[in-house]
C-alpha positions in Angstrom: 3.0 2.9 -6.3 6.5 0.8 -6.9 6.9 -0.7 -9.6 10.7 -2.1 -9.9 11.1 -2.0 -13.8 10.9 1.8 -14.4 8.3 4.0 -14.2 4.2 3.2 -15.5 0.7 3.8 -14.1 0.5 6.0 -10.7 4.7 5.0 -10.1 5.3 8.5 -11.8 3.8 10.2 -8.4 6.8 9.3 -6.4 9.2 10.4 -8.6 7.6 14.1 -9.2 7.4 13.8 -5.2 11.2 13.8 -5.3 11.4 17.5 -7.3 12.1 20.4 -5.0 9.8 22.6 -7.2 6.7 20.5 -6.6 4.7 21.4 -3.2 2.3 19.1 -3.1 0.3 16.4 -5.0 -3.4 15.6 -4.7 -4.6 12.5 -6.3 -8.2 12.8 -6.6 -10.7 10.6 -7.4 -9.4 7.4 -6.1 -12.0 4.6 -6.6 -9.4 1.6 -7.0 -8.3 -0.9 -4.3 -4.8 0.1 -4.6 -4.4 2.4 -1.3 -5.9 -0.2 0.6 -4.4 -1.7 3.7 -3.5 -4.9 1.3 -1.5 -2.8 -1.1 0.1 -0.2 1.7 3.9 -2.0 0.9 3.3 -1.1 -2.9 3.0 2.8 -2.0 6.1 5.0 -2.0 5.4 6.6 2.2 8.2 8.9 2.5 5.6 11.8 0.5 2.8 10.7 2.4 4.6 11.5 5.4 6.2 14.4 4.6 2.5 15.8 3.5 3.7 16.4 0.0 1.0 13.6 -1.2 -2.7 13.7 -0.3 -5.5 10.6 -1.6 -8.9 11.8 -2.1 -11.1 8.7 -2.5 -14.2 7.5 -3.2 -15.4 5.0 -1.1 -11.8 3.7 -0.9 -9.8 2.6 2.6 -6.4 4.2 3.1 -6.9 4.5 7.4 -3.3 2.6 7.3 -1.7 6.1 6.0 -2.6 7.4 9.8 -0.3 4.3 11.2 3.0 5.2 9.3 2.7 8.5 10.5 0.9 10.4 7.9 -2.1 11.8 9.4 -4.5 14.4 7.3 -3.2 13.2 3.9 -6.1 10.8 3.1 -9.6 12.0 2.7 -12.4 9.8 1.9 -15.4 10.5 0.4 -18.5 8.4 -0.6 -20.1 10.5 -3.4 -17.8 12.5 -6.0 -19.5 16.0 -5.6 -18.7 15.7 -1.9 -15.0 14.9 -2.8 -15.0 17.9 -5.3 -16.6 20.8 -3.2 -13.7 19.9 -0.2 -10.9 19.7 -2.7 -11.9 22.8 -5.1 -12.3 24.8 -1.1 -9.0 23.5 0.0 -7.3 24.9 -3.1 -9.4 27.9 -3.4 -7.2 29.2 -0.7 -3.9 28.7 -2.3 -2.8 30.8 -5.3 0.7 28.0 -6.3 0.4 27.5 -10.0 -1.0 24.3 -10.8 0.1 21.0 -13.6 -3.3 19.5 -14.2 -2.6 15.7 -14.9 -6.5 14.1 -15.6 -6.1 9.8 -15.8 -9.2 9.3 -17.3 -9.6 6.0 -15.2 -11.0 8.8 -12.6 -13.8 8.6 -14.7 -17.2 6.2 -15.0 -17.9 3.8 -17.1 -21.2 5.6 -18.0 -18.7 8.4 -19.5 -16.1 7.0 -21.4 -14.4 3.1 -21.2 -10.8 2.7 -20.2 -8.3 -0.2 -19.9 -8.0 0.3 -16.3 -10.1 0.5 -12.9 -12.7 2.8 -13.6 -13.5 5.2 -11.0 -17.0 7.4 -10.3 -16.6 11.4 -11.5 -18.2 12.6 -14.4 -17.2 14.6 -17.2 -18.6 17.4 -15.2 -16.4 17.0 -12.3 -13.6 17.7 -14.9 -14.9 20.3 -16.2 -15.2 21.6 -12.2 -11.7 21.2 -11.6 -10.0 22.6 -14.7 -12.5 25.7 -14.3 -11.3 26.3 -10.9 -7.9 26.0 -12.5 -8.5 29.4 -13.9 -5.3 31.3 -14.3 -3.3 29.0 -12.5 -3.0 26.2 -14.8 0.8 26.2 -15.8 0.8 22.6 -17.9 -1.2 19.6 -18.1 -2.0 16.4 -19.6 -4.8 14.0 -20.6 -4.3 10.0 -20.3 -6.2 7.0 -20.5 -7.3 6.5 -23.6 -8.1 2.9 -24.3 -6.4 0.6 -27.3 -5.6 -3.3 -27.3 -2.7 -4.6 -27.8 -1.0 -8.1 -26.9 2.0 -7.9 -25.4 4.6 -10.4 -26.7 6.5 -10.6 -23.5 5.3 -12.7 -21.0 5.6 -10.9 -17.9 3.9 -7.9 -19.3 0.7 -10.9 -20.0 0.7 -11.5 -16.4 0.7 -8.0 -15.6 -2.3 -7.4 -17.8 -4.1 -10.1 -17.1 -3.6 -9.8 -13.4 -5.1 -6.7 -13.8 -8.4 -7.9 -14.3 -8.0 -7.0 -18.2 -10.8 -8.2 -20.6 -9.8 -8.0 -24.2 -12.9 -5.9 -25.9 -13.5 -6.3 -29.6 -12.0 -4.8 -32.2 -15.5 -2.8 -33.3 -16.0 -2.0 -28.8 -12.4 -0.3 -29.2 -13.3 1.5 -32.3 -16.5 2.6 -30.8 -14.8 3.6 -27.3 -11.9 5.6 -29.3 -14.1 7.9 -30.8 -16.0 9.0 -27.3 -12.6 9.1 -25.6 -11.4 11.4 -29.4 -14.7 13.6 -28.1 -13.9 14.0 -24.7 -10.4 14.7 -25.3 -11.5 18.1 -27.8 -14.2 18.8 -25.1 -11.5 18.7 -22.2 -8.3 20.4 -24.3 -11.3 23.3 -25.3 -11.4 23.9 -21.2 -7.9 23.8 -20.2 -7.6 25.8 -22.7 -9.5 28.7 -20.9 -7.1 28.3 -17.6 -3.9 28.8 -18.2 -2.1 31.1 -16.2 -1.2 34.5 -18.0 
């Protein structure tokens, strides 16, 4: 995605598409309307057509990637454990070492609450993916946890509140914390089996 005042949300893809020693990124789990056609100008196309960025959606529209010359790098799913059994084969024939980078926004509602879009995997399907990690896994990260916070400056209000933000209560946060606090240990004790020796 662009986003003209430095670098925030999915904006950091582009940028690690630009390092020579990154072959490829898969963004996976894609349940949000930004790779649709509407939202097409806001995505950086030079790694989609170069292959070194692939969208694996769910239930999500990106058939305009096909028109700017990027065929194969979108792949659209309806259910996640459809989207997880191709990706987990596609990389189970590659042996590159892997940075694991897990948005929680990938994830339901029904498992923990973000600030964002949320989207439809599991905890499971987590758990999936860093397990067929195994041995590969040379960093990674966890984001997404969810806080409040007003912003004094007003652009960053309209950016917030164009997003479709609802302010939760103080006592939802608190609550919401502490299962994201949970899944964080539960995640961070798997990766923690998958590094690479």
């Amino acid at each position: 995605m662009r986003y003209p005042f430095g670098i925030h949300c999915g904006s950091w893809v582009y940028w690690a598409s630009q390092l020579p020693h990154i072959a490829r990124i898969d963004v996976i789990g894609i349940h949000s309307n930004d790779i649709g056609w509407q939202h097409a100008w806001e995505n950086h196309w030079s790694p989609l057509r170069k292959g070194k960025l692939h969208y694996w959606s769910l239930q999500k529209n990106a058939s305009w990637t096909r028109f700017i010359g990027a065929k194969g790098v979108w792949h659209n799913f309806n259910h996640p454990d459809d989207l997880l059994a191709s990706f987990l084969a596609e990389i189970s024939h590659q042996d590159s070492p892997i940075y694991l980078s897990i948005d929680k926004d990938v994830l339901s509602s029904e498992v923990v609450m973000t600030n964002w879009d949320q989207g439809l995997f599991l905890e499971q399907h987590l758990q999936s993916l860093i397990q067929a990690c195994q041995g590969r896994l040379i960093a990674a990260d966890i984001t997404g946890d969810i806080s409040a916070y007003h912003y004094k400056n007003y652009f960053k209000r309209f950016l917030a509140a164009s997003d479709g933000q609802q302010e939760p209560s103080l006592t939802e946060i608190e609550n919401w914390q502490l299962q994201q606090k949970a899944l964080n240990r539960r995640l961070v004790h798997e990766i923690n089996t998958a590094w690479m020796n």
